[in-house]
N, CA, C and O atoms as CSV, one atom per row, in Angstrom:
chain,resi,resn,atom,element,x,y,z
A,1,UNK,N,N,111.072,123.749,62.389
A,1,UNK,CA,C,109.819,123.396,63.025
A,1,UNK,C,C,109.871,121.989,63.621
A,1,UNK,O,O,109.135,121.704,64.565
A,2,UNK,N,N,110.804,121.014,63.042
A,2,UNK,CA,C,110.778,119.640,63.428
A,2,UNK,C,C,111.140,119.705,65.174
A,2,UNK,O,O,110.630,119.039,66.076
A,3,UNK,N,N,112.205,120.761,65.246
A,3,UNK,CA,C,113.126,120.570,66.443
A,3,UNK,C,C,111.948,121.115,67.612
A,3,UNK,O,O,112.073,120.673,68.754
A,4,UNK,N,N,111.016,121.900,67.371
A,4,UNK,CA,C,110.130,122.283,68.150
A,4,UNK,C,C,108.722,120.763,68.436
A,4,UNK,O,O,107.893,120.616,69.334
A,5,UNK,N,N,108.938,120.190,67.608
A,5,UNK,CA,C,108.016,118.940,67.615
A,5,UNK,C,C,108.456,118.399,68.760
A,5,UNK,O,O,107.758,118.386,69.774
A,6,UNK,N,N,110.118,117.709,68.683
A,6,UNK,CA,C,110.697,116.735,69.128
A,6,UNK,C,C,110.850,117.610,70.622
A,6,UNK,O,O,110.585,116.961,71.635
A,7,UNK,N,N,111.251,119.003,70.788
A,7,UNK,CA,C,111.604,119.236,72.900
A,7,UNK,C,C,110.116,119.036,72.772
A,7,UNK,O,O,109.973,117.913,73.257
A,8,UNK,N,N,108.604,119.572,72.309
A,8,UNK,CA,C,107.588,119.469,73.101
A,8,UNK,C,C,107.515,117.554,73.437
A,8,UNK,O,O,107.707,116.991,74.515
A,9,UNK,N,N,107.240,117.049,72.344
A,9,UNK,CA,C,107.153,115.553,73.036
A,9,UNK,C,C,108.293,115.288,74.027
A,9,UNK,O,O,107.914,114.705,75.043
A,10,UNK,N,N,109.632,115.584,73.971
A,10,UNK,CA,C,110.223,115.387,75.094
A,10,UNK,C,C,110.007,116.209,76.491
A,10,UNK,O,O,110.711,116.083,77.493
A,11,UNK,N,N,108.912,117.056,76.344
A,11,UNK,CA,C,108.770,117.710,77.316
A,11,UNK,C,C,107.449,116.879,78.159
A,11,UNK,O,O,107.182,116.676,79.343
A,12,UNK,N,N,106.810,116.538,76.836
A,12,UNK,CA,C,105.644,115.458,77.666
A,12,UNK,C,C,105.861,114.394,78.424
A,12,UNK,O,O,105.173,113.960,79.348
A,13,UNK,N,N,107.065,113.913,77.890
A,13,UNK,CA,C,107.326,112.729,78.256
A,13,UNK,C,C,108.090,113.186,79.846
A,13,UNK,O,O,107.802,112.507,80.831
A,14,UNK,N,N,108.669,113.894,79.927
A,14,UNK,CA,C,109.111,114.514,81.280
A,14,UNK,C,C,107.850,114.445,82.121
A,14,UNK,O,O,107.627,113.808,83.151
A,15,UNK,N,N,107.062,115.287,81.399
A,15,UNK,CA,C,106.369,115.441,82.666
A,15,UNK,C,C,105.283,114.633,82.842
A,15,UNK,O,O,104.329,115.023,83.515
A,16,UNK,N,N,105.308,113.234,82.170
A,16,UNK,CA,C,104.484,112.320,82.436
A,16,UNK,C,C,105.364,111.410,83.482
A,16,UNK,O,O,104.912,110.766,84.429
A,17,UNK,N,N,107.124,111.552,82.957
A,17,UNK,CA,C,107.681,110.516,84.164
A,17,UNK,C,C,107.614,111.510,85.533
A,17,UNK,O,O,107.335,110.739,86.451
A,18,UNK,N,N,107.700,112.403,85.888
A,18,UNK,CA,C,107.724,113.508,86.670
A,18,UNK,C,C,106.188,112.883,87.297
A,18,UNK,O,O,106.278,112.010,88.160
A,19,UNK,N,N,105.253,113.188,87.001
A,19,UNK,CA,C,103.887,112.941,87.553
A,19,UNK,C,C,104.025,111.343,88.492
A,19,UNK,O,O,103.835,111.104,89.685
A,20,UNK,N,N,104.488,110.352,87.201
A,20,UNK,CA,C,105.051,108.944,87.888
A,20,UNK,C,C,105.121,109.016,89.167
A,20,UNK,O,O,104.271,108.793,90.029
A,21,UNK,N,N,106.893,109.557,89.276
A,21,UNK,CA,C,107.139,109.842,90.341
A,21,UNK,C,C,106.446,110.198,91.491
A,21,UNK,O,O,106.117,109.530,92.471
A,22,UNK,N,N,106.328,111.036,91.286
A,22,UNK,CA,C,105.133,112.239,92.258
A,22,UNK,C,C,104.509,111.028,92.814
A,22,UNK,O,O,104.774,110.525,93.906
A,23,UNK,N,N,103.494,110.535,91.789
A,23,UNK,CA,C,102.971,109.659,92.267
A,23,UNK,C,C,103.221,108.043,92.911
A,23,UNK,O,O,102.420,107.270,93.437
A,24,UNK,N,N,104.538,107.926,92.649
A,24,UNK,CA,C,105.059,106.473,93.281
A,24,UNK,C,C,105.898,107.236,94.786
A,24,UNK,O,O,106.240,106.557,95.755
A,25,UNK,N,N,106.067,108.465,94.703
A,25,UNK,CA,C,106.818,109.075,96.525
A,25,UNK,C,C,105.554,108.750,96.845
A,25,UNK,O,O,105.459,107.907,97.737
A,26,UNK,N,N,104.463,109.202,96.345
A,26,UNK,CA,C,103.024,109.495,97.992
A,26,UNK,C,C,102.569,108.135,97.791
A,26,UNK,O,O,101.460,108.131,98.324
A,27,UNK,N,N,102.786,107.004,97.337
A,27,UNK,CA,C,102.880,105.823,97.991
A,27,UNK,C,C,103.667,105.490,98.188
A,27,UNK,O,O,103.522,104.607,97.343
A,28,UNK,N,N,104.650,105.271,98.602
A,28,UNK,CA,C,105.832,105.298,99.490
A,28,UNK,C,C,106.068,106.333,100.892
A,28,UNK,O,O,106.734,106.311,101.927
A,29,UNK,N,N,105.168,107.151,100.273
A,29,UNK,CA,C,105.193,108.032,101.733
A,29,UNK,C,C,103.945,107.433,102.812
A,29,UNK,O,O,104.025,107.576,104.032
A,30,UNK,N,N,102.947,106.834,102.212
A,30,UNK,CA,C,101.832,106.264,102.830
A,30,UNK,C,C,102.414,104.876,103.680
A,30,UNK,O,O,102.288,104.475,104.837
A,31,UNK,N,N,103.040,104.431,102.593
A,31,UNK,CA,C,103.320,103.113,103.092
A,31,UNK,C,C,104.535,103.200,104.475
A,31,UNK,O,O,104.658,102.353,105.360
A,32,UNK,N,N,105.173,104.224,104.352
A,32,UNK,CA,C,105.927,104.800,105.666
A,32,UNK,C,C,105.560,105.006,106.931
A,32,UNK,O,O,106.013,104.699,108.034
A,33,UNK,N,N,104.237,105.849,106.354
A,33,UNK,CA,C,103.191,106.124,107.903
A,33,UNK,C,C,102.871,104.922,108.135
A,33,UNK,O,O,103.233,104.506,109.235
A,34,UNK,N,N,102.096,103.934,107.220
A,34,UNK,CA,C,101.926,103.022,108.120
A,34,UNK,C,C,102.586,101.921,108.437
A,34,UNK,O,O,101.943,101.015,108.967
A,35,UNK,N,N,103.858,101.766,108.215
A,35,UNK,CA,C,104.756,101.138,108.520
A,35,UNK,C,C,105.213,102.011,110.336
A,35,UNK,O,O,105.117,101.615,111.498
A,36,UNK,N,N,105.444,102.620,110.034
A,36,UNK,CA,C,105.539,103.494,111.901
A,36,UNK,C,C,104.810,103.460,112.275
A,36,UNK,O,O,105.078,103.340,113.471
A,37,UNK,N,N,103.554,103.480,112.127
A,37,UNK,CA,C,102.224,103.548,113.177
A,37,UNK,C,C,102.297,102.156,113.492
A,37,UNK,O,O,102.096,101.859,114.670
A,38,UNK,N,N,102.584,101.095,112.542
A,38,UNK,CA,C,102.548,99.556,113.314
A,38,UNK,C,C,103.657,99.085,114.426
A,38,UNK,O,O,103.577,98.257,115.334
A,39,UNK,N,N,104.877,100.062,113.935
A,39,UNK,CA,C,105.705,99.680,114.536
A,39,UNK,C,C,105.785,100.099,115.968
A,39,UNK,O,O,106.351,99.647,116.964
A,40,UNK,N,N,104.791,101.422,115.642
A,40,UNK,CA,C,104.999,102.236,117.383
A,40,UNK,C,C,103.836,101.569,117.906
A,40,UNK,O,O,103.736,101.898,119.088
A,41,UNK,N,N,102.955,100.823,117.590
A,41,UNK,CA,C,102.043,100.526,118.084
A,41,UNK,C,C,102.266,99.152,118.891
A,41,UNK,O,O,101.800,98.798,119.974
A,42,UNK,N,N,103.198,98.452,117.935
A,42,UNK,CA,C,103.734,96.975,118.337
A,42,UNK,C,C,104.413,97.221,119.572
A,42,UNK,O,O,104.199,96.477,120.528
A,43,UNK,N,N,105.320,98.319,119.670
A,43,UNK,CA,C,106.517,98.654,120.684
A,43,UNK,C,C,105.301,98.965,121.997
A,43,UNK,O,O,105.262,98.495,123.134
A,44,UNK,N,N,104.619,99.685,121.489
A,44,UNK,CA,C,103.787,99.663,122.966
A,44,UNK,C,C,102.930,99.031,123.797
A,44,UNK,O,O,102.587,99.022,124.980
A,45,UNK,N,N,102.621,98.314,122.388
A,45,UNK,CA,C,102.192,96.775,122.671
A,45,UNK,C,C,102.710,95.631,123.757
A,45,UNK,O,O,102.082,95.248,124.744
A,46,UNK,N,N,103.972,95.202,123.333
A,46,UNK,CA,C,104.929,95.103,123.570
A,46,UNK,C,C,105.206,95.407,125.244
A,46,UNK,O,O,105.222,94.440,126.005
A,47,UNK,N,N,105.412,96.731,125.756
A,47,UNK,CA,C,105.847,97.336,126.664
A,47,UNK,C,C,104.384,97.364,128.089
A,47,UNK,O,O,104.379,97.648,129.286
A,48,UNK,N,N,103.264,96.875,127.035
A,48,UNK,CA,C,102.164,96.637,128.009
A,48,UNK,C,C,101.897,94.987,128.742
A,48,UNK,O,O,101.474,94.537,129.807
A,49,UNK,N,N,102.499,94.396,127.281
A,49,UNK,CA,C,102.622,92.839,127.882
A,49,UNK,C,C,103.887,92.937,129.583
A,49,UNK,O,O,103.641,92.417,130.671
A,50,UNK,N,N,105.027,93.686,129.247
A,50,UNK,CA,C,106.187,94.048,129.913
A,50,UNK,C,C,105.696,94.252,131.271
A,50,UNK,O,O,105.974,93.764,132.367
A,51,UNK,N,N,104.979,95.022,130.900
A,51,UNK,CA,C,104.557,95.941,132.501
A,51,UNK,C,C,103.245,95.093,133.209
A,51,UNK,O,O,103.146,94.984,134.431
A,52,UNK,N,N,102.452,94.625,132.438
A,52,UNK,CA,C,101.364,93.447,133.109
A,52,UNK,C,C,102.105,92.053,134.281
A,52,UNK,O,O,101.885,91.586,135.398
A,53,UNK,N,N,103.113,91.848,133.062
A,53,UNK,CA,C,104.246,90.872,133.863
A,53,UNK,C,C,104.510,91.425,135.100
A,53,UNK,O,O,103.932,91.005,136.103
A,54,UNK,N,N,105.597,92.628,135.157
A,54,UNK,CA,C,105.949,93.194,136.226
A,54,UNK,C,C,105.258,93.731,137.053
A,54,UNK,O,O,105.898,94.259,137.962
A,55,UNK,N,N,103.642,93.853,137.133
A,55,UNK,CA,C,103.145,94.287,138.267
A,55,UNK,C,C,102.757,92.768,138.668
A,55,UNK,O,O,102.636,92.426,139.845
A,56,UNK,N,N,102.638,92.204,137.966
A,56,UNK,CA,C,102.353,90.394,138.818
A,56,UNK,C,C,103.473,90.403,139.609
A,56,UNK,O,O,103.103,90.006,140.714
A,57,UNK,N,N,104.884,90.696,139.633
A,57,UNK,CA,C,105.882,89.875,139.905
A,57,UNK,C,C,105.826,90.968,140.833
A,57,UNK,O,O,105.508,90.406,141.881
A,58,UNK,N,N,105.970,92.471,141.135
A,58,UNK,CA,C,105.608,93.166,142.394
A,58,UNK,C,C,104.385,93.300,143.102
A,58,UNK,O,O,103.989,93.840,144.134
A,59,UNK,N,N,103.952,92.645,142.216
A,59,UNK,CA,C,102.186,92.449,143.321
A,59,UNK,C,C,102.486,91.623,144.663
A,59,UNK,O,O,102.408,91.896,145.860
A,60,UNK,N,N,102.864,90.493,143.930
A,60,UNK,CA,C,103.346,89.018,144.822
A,60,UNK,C,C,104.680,89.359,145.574
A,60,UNK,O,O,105.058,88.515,146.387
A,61,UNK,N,N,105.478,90.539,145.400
A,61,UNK,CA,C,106.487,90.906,146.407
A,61,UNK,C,C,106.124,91.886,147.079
A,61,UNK,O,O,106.961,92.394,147.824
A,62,UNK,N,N,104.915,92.386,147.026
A,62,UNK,CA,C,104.323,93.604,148.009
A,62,UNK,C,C,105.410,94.586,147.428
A,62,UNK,O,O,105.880,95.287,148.324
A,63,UNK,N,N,105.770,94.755,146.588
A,63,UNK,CA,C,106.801,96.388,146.379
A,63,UNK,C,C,105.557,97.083,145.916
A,63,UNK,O,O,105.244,96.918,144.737
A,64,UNK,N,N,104.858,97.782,146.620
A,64,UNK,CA,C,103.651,98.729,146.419
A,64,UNK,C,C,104.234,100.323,145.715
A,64,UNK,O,O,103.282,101.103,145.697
A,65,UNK,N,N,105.179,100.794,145.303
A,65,UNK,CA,C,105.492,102.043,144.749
A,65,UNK,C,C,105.838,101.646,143.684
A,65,UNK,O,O,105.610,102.430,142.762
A,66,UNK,N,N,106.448,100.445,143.350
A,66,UNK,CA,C,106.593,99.910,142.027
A,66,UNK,C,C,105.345,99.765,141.168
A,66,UNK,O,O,105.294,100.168,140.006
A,67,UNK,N,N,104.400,99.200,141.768
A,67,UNK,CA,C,103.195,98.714,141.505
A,67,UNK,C,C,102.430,99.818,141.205
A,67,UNK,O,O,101.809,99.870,140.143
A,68,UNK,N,N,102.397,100.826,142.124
A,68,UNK,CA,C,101.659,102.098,141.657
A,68,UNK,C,C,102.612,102.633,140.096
A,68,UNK,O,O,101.912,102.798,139.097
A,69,UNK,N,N,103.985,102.852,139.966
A,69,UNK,CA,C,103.898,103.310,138.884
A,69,UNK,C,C,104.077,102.245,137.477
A,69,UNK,O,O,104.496,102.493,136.346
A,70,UNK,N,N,103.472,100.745,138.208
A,70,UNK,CA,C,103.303,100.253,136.734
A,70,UNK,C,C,102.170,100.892,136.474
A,70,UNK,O,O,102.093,101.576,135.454
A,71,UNK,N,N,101.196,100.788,137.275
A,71,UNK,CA,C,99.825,100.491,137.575
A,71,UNK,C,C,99.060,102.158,136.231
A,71,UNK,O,O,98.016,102.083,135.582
A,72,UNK,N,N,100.160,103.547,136.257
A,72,UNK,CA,C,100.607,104.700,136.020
A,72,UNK,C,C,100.561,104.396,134.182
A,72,UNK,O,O,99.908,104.848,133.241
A,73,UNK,N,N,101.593,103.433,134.349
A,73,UNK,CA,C,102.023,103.388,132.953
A,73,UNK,C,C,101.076,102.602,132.181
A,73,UNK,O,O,100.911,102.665,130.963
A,74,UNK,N,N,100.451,101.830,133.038
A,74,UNK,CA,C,99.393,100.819,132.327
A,74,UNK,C,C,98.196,101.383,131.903
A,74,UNK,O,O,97.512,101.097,130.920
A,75,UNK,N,N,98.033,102.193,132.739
A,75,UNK,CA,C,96.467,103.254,132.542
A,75,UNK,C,C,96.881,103.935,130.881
A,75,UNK,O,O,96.258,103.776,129.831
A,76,UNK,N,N,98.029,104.646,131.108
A,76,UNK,CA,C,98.696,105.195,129.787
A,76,UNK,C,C,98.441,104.509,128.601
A,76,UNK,O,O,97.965,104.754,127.493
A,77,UNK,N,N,98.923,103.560,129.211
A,77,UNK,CA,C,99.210,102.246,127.848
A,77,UNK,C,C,97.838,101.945,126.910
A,77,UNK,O,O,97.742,102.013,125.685
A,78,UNK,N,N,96.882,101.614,127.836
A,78,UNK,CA,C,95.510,101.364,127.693
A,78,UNK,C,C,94.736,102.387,127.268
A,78,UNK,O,O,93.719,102.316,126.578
A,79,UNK,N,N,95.264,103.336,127.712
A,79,UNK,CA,C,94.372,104.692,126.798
A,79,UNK,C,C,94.860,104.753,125.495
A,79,UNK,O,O,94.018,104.867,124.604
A,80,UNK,N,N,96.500,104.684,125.069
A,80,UNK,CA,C,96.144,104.535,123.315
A,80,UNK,C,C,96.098,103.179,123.057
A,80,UNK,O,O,96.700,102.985,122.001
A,81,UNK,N,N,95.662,102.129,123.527
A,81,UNK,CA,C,94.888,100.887,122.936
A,81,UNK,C,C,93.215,101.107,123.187
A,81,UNK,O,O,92.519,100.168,122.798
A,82,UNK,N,N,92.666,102.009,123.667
A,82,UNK,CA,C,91.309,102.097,124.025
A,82,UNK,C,C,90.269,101.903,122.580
A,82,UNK,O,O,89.103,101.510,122.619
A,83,UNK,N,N,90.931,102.238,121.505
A,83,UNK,CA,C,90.088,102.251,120.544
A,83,UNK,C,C,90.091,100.667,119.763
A,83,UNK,O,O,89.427,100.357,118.774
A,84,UNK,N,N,90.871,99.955,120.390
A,84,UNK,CA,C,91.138,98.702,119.801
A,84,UNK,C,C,91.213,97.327,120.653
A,84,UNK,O,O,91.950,96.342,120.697
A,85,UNK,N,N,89.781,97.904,121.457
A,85,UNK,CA,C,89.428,96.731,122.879
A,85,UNK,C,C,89.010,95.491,122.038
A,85,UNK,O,O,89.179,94.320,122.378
A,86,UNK,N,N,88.417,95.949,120.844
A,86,UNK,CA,C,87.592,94.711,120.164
A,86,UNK,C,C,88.713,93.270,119.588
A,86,UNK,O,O,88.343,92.309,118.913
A,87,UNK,N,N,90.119,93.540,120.116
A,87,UNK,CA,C,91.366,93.196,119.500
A,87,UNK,C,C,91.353,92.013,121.081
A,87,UNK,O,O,91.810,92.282,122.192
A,88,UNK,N,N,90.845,91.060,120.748
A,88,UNK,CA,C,91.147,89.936,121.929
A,88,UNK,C,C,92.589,89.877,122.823
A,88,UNK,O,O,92.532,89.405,123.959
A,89,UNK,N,N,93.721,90.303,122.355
A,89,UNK,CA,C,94.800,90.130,122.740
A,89,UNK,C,C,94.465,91.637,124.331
A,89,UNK,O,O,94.398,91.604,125.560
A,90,UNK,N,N,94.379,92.482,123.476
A,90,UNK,CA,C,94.558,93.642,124.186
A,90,UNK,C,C,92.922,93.510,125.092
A,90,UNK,O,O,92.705,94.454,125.852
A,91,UNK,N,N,91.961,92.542,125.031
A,91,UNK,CA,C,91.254,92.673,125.910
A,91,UNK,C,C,91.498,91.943,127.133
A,91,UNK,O,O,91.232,92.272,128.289
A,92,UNK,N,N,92.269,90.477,126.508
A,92,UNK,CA,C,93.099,89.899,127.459
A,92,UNK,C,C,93.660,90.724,128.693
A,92,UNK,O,O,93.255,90.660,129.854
A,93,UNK,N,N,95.013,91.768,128.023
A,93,UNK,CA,C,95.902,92.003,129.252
A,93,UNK,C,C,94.949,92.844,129.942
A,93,UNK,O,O,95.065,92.733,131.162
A,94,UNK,N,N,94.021,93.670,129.561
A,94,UNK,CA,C,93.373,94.602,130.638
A,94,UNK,C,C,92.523,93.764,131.532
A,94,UNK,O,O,92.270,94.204,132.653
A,95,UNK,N,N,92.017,92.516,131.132
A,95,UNK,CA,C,91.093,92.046,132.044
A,95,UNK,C,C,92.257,91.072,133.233
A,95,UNK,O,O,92.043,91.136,134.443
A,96,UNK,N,N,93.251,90.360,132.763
A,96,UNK,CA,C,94.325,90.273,133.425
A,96,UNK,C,C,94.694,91.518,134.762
A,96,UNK,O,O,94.562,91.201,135.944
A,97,UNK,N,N,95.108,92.766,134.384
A,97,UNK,CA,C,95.481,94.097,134.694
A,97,UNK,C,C,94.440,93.777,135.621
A,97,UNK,O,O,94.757,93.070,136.578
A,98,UNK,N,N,93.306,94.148,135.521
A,98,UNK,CA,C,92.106,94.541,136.276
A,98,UNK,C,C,92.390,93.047,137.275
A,98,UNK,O,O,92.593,93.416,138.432
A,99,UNK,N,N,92.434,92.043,137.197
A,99,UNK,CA,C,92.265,90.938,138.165
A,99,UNK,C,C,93.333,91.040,139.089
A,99,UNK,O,O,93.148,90.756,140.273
A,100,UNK,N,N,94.772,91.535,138.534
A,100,UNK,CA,C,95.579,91.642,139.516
A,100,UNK,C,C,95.424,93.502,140.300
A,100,UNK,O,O,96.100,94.004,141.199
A,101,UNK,N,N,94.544,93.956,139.685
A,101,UNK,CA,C,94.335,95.572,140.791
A,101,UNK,C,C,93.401,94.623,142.190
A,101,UNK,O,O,93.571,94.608,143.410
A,102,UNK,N,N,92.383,93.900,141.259
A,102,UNK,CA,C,91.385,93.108,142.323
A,102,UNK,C,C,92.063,92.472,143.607
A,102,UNK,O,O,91.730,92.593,144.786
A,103,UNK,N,N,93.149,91.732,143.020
A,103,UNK,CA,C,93.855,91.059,144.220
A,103,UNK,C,C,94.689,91.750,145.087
A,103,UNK,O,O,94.950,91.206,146.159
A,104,UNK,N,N,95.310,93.186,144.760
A,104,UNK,CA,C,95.612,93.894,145.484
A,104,UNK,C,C,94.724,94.503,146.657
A,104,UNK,O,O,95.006,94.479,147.854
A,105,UNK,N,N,93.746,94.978,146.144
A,105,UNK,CA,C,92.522,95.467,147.017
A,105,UNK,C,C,92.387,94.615,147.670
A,105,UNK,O,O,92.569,94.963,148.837
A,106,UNK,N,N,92.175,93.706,147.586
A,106,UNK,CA,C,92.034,92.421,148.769
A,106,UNK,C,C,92.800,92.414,150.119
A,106,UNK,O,O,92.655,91.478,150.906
């Protein structure tokens, strides 16, 4: 009867480190997502500062097909930052963006 004592407590004890686990992956799995969501977010971040630059620098060289497909990618860009206008940086480049569409129209 002893030996039946000792696997059940070793069975508890399994499946209390087992649960652990379980529970230290799905934070680690959380902390993953949002470790990629910052990172893809930074990169596009990133790639909007890129492209604000480069339509200044083809604005002022008249390369107008360039300009249309920054102009393409920027709209893009700005639609998944749309929910995060309240973020000064990203209200910056669009009001930037928008001043150099202005000076084109001109």
């Amino acid at each position: 009867m002893a030996d039946v004592g000792v696997i059940q407590e070793k069975a508890q004890k399994s499946e209390e480190l087992v649960y652990d686990l379980c529970k230290d992956i799905k934070s680690l799995d959380t902390g993953k997502k949002n470790l990629t969501f910052t990172v893809t977010a930074l990169k596009k971040f990133v790639m909007m500062i890129s492209a604000v630059h480069q339509l200044s620098e083809h604005s002022e060289k008249k390369e107008y097909q360039e300009v249309r497909q920054l102009l393409l990618a920027l709209e893009e860009l700005q639609g998944y930052f749309a929910q995060y206008e309240s973020i000064e940086q990203i209200r910056e480049i669009k009001t930037y963006k928008q001043e150099l569409v202005k000076l084109l129209e001109a």
